[in-house]
C-alpha positions in Angstrom: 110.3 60.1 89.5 108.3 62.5 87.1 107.7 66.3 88.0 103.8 67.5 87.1 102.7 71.0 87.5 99.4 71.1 89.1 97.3 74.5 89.4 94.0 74.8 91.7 91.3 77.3 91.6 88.9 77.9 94.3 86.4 80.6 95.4 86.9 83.1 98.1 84.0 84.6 100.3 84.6 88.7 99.4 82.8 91.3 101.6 82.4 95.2 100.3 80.3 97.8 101.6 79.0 101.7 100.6 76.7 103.7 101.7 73.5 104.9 99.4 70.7 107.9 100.3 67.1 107.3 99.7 63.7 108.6 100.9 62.4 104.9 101.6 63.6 101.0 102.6 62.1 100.1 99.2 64.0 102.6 97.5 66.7 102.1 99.5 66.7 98.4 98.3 66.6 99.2 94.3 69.7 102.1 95.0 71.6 98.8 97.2 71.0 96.9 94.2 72.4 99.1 91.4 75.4 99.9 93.8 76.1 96.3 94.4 76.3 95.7 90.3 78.6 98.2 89.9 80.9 96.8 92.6 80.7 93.2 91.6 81.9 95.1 88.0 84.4 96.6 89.5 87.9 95.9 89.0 88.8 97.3 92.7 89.6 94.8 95.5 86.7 94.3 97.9 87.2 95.8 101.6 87.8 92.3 102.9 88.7 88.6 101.6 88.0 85.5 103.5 91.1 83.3 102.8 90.2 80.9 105.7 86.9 80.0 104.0 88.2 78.2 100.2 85.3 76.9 98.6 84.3 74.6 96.0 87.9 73.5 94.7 89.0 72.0 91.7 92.1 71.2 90.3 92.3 73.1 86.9 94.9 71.1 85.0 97.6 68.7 86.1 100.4 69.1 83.7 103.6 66.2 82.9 107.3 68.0 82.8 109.1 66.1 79.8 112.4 66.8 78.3 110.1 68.0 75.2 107.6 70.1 76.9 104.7 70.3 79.0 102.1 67.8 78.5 98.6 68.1 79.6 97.5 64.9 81.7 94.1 66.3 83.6 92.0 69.0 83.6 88.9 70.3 85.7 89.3 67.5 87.8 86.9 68.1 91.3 88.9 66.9 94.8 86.2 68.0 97.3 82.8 67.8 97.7 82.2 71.4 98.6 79.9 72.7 95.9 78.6 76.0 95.8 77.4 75.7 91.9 76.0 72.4 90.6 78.1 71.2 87.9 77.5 70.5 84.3 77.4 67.1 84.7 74.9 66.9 86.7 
């Protein structure tokens, strides 16, 4: 029997939060806004990671072990039928 190295990918439901000052809820919205950009930029882990919820997997390559190397049999190959995103295909 033949060994093949398969590697998933999968998104995760993240939750952050922060706090922002203004003199109105429409202001208040616009300062939220500019807060949340710079925390989806941000490098930092989020205050909270859903790991029960995976979402929209796919299977990013399936690989063949041969005595001369790795050989690439599949990649981007969907499983599920969870979609968050359409895909490219249609």
């Amino acid at each position: 029997m033949s060994e093949y190295i398969v590697k998933i990918g999968f998104w995760l439901r993240a939750y952050d939060g922060f706090t922002v000052e203004a003199d109105s809820d429409a202001q208040a919205i616009e300062k939220a806004k500019a807060a949340a950009t710079a925390a989806m930029e941000s490098g930092a882990y989020p205050e909270y990671i859903d790991i029960e919820e995976r979402r929209e997997g796919v299977i990013a390559f399936i690989d063949h072990i041969a005595s001369d190397g790795r050989h690439a049999v599949a990649e981007d190959v969907e499983f599920d039928d969870d979609r968050l995103h359409d895909s490219p295909t249609g």
